[in-house]
DRENRO-787328 format. One line per field, with one value per residue (C-alpha): residue number from 1; residue in three letters; x, y negated, z negated. Coordinates in nm, 4 decimals. Example, Ala and Ser with C-alpha at 12.3 -4.5 7.8 and 13.67 -1.06 7.14 Angstrom:
DRENRO-787328
k <- c(1; 2)
r <- c(ALA; SER)
xx <- c(1.2300; 1.3670)
yy <- c(0.4500; 0.1060)
zz <- c(-0.7800; -0.7140)
This chain:
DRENRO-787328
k <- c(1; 2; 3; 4; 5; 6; 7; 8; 9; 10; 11; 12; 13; 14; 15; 16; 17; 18; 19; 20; 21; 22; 23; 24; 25; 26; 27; 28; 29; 30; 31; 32; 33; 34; 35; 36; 37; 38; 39; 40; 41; 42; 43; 44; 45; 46; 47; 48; 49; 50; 51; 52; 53; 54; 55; 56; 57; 58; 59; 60; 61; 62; 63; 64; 65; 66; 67; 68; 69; 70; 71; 72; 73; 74; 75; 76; 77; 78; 79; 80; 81; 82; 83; 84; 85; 86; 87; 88; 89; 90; 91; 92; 93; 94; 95; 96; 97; 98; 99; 100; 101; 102; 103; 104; 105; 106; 107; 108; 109; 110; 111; 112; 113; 114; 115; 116; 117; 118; 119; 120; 121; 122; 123; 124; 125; 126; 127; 128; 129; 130; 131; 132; 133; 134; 135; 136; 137; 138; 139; 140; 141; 142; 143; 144; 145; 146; 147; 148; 149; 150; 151; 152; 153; 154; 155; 156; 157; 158; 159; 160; 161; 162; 163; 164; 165; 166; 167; 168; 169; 170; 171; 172; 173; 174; 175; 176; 177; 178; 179; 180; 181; 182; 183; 184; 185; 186; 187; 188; 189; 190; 191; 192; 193; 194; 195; 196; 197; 198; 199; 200; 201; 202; 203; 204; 205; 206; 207; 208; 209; 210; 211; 212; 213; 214; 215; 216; 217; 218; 219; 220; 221; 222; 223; 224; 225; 226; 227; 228; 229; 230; 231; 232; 233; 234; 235; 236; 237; 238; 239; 240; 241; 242; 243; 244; 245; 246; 247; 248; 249; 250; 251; 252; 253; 254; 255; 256; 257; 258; 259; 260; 261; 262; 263; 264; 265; 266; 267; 268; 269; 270; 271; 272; 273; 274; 275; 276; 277; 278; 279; 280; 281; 282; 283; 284; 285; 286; 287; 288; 289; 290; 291; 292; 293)
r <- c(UNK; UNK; UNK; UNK; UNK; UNK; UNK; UNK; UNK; UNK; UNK; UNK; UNK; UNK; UNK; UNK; UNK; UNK; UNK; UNK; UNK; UNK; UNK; UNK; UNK; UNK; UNK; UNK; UNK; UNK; UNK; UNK; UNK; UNK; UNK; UNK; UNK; UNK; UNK; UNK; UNK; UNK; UNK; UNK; UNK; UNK; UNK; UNK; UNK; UNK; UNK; UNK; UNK; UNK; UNK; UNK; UNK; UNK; UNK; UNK; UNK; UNK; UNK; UNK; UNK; UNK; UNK; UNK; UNK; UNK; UNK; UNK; UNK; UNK; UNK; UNK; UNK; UNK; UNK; UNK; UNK; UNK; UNK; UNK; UNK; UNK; UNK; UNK; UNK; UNK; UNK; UNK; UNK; UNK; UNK; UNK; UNK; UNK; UNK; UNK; UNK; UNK; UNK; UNK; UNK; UNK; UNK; UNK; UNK; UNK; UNK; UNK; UNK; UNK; UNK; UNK; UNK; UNK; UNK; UNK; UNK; UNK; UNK; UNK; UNK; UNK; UNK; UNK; UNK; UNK; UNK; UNK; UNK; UNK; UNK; UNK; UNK; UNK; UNK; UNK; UNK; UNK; UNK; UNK; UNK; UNK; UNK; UNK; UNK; UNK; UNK; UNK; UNK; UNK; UNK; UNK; UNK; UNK; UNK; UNK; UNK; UNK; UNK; UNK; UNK; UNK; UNK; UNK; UNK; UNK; UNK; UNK; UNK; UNK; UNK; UNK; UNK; UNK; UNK; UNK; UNK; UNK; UNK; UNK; UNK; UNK; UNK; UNK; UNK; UNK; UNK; UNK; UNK; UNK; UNK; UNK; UNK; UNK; UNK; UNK; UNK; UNK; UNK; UNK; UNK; UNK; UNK; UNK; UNK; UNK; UNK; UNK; UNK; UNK; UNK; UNK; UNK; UNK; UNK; UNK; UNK; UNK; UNK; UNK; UNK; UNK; UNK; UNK; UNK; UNK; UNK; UNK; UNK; UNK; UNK; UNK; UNK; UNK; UNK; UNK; UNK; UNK; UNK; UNK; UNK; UNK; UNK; UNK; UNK; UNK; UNK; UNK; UNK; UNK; UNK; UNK; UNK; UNK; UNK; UNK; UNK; UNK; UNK; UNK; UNK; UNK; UNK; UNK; UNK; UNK; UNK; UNK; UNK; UNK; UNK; UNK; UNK; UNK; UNK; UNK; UNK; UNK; UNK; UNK; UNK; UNK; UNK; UNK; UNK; UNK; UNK; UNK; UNK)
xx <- c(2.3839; 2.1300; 1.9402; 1.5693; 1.3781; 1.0155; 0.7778; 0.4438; 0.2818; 0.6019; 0.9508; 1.2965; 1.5054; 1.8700; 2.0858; 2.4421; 2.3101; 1.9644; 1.6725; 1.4043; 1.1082; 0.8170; 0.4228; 0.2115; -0.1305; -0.3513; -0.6805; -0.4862; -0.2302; -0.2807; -0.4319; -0.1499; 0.1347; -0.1360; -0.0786; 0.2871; 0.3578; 0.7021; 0.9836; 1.3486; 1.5457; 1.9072; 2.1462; 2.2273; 1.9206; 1.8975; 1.9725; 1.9568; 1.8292; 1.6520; 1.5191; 1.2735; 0.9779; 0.6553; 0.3611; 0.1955; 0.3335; 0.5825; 0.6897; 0.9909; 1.0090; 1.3130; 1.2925; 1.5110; 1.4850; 1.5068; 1.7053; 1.4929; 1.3570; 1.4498; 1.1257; 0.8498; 0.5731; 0.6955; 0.7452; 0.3970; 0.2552; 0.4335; 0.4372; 0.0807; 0.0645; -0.0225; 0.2376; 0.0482; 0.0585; 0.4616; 0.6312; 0.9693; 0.8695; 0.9064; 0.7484; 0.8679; 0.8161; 1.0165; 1.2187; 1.3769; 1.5070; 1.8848; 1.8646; 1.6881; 1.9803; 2.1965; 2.0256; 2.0092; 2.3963; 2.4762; 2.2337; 2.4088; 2.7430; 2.5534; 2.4893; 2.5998; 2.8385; 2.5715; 2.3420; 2.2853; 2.2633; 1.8991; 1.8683; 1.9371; 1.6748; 1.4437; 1.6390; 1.3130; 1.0873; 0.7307; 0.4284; 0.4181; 0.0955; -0.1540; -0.3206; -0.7087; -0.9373; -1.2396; -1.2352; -1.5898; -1.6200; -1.4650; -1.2629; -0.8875; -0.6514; -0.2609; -0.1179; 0.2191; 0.2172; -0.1288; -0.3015; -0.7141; -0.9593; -1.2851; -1.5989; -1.9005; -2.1906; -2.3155; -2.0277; -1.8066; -1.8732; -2.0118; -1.6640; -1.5578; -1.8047; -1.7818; -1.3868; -1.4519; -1.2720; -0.9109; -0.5712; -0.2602; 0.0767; 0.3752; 0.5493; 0.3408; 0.3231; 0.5751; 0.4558; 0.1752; -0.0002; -0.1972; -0.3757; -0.4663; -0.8175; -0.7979; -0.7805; -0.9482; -0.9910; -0.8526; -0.7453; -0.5038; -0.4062; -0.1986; 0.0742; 0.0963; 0.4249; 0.3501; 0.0074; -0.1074; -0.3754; -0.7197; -0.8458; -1.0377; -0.9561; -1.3364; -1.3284; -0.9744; -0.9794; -0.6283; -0.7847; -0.9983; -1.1264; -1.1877; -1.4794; -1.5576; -1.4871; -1.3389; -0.9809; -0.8529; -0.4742; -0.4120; -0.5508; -0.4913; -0.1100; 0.0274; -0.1608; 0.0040; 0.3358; 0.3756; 0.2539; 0.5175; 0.7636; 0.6970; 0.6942; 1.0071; 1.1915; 1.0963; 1.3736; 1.2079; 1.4898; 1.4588; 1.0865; 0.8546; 0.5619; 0.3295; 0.0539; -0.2164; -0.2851; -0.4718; -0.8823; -0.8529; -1.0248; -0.8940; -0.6314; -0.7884; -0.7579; -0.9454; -1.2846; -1.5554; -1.8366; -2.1837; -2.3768; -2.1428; -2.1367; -2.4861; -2.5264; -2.2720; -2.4304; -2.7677; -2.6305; -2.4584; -2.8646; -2.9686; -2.6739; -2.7312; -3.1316; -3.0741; -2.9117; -2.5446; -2.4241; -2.4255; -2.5573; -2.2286; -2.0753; -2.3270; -2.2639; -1.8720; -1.9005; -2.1504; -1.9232; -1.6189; -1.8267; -1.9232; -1.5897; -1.4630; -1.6961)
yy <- c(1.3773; 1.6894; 1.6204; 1.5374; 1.2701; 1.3125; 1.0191; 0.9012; 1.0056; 1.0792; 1.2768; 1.1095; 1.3799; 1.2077; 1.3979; 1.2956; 0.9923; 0.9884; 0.9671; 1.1908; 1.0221; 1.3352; 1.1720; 1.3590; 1.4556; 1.4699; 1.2654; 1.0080; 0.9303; 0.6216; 0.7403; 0.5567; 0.7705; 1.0974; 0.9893; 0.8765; 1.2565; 1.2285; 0.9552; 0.9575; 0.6415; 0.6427; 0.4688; 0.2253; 0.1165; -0.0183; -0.3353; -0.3205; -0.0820; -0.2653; -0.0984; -0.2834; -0.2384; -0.0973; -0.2943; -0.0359; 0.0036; 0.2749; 0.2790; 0.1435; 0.1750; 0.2788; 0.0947; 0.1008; -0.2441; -0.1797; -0.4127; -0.6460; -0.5398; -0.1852; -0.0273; -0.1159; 0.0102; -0.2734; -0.5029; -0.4455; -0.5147; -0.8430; -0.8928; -0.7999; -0.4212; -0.4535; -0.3500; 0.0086; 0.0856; 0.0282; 0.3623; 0.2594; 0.2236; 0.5208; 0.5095; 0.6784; 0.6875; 0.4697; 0.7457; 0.8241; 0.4903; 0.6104; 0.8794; 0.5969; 0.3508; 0.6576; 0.7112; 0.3757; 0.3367; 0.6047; 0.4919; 0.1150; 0.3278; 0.4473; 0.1270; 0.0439; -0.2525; -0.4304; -0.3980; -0.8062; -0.8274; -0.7672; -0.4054; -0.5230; -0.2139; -0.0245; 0.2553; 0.4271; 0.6592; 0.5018; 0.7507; 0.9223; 0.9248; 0.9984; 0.7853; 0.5943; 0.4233; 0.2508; -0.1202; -0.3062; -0.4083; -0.1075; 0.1701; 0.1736; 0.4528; 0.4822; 0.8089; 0.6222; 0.4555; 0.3149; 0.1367; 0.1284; -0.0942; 0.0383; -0.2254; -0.0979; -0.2552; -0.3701; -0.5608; -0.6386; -0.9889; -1.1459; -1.2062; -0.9068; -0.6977; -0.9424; -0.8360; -0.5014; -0.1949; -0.2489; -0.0623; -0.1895; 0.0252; -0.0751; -0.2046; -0.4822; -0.5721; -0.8544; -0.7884; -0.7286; -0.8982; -0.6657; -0.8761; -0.6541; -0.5373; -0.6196; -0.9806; -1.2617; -1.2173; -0.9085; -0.8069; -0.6105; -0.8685; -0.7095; -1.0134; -0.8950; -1.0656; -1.4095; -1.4538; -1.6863; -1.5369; -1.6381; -1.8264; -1.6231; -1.2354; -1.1406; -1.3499; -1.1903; -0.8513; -0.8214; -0.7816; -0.6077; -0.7307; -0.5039; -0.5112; -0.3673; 0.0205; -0.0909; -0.0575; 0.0413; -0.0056; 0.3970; 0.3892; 0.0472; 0.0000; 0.3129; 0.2582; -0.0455; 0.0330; 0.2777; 0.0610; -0.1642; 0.0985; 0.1679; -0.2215; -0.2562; 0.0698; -0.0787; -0.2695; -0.5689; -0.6270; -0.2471; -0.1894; -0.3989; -0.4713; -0.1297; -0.1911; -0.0969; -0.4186; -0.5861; -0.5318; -0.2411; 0.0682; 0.3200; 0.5951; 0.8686; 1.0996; 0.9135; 1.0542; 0.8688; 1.0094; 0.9563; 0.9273; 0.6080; 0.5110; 0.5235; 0.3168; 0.0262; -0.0327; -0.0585; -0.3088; -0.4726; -0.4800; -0.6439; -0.9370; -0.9709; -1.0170; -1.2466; -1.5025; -1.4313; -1.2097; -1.3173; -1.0364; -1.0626; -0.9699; -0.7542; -0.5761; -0.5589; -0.4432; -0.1664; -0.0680; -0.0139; 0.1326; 0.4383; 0.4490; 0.6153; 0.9068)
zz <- c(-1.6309; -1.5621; -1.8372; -1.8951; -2.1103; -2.1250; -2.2846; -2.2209; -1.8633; -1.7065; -1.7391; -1.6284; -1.4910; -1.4579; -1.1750; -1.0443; -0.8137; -0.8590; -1.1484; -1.0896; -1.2139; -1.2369; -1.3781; -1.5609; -1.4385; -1.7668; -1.7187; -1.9644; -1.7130; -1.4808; -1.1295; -0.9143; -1.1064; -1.0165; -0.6859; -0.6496; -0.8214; -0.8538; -0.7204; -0.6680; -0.7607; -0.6418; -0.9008; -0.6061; -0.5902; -0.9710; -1.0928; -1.4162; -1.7526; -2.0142; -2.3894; -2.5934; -2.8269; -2.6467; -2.6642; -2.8990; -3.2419; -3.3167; -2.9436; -2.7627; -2.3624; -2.1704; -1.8172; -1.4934; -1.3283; -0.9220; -0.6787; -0.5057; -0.2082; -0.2609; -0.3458; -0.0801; -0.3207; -0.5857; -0.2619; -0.1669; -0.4849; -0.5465; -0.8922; -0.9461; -1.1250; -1.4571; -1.7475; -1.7631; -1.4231; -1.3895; -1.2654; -1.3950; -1.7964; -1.9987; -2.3442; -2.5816; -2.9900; -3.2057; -3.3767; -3.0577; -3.0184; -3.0489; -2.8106; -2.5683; -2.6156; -2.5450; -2.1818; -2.1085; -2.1587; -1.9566; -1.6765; -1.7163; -1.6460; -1.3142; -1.1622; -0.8349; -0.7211; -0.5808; -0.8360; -0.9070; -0.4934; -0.3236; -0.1013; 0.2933; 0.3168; 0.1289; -0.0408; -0.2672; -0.0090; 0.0230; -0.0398; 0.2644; 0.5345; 0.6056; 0.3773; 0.3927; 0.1761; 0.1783; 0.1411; 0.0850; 0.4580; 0.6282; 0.6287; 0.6601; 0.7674; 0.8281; 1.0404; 1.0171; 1.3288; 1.3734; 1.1126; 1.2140; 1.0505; 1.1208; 0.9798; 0.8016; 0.8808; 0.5653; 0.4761; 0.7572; 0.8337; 1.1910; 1.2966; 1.2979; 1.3727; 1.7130; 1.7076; 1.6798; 1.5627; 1.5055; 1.5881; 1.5103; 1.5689; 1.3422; 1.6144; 1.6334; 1.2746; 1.0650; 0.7308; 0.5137; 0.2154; -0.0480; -0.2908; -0.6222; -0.6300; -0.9890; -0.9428; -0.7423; -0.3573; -0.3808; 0.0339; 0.2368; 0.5098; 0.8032; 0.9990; 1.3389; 1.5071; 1.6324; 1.5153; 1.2338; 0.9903; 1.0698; 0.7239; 0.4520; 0.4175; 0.4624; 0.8332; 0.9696; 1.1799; 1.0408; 0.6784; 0.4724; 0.1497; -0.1874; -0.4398; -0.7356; -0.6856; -0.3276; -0.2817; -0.5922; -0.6696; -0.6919; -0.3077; -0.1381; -0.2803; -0.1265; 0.1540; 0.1700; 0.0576; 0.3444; 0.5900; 0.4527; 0.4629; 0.8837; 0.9196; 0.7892; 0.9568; 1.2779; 1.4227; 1.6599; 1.8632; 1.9983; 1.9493; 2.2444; 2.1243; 2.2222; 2.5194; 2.2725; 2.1310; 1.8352; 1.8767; 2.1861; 2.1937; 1.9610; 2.1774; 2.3475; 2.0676; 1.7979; 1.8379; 1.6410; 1.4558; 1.7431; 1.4393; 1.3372; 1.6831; 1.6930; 1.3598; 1.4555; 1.8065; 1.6476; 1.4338; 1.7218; 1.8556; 1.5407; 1.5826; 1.9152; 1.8349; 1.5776; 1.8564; 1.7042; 1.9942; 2.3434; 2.6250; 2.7461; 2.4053; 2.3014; 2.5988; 2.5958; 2.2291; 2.3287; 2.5966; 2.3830; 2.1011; 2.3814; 2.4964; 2.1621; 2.2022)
């Protein structure tokens, strides 16, 4: 179509197979679409273009539906983004209503043959790593094939500070669950292949859990949605699980900070003190903890 339809926080730019969705970066604009920047939606990948009244008066919102399982980013987030925080609505004021209808018929015309079917793949690029963040009990960080998990010592819980530092590559890795920091429980839990999760968020190496001003969605969902994105590239049957496994030492190259070294092992001292580390554990941990230096 090669033309462009700008509303509120974002510009649709429609191209011959694609929409070209470009967010504004105004201190009014929603910090995930700040940090998405821009995103290209193939026409394939739609399912269906909807036009209704916005929720504010004298608004109406233009809004590409994608095909399920198409988008990892929606995929990670599961239903849970709030109306304001939906990349694919466009809001726009009521007097341009017509030329809205007009768009959305030509976008209806763009539709692919399997737009009612779900996406055998994810056909929308996930943000792309690095990416971190800091959850309340540690910090997490993606390089795109590693995802590391590394616990802060005043809020990681016993359990894992006992587990230690974490590394999981993609290969290892089934799925994910992000639970919105925004709601109850809120938690990124990785699903490594063949391994149950272990009960509550806050007691599971394979998670960390968010807090107020931990995890927030404009961090923790792209995070997520690119892990998601690697997880699902990876096919199992040609990808053995890789000899760096869930709770070893972090690859050669993955120095850690000696002053955060220095910090964790005197907390492993106070644990171990308090009767809630053995001296065989205490000294395994302490061990491993040197070993990234």
């Amino acid at each position: 179509m090669g033309d462009v339809l700008a509303g509120m926080h974002s510009a649709w730019e429609f191209e011959s197979d694609s929409v070209l969705i470009r967010f504004e970066r105004g201190i009014r604009t929603p910090k995930l679409f700040q940090v998405l920047g821009e995103r290209r939606i193939p026409y394939e990948a739609l399912s269906s273009i909807e036009l209704g009244p916005g929720a504010k008066r004298g608004t109406v919102v233009l809004r590409a539906v994608p095909r399920e399982g198409a988008d990892p980013l929606l995929e990670a987030a599961a239903g849970q983004l709030k109306e304001g925080s939906d990349p694919y609505r466009l809001v726009l004021p009521a007097e341009r209503e017509t030329l809205a209808d007009y768009y959305a018929t030509e976008l209806r015309a763009h539709l692919g043959e399997q737009a009612h079917k779900p996406a055998e793949q994810h056909m929308i690029a996930a943000p792309a790593p690095p990416h971190s963040f800091k959850a309340y009990d540690g910090k997490a960080s993606f390089d795109g094939s590693v995802v590391a998990f590394r616990w802060f010592w005043t809020g990681a819980s016993t359990a894992k500070w006992k587990a230690g530092d974490q590394f999981f590559p993609v290969t290892d890795l089934e799925d994910i669950e992000w639970r919105s920091p925004e709601g109850l429980s809120g938690h990124l839990r990785l699903r490594p292949r063949g391994i149950e999760p272990m009960g509550d968020a806050d007691q599971d190496p394979a998670s960390v859990v968010f807090g107020l001003g931990y995890g927030p969605v404009y961090e923790s969902l792209p995070f997520a949605a690119s892990v998601l994105a690697a997880v699902r590239a990876v096919d199992p049957a040609q990808a053995p699980l890789s000899p760096v496994s869930c709770g070893a030492p972090a690859p050669a190259q993955q120095r850690s900070d000696p002053a955060d070294v220095a910090e964790r092992i005197r907390h492993l001292g106070e644990l171990h003190d308090a009767g809630l580390l053995t001296d065989d554990e205490f000294s395994t941990k302490k061990a491993e903890l040197l070993a990234e230096l």
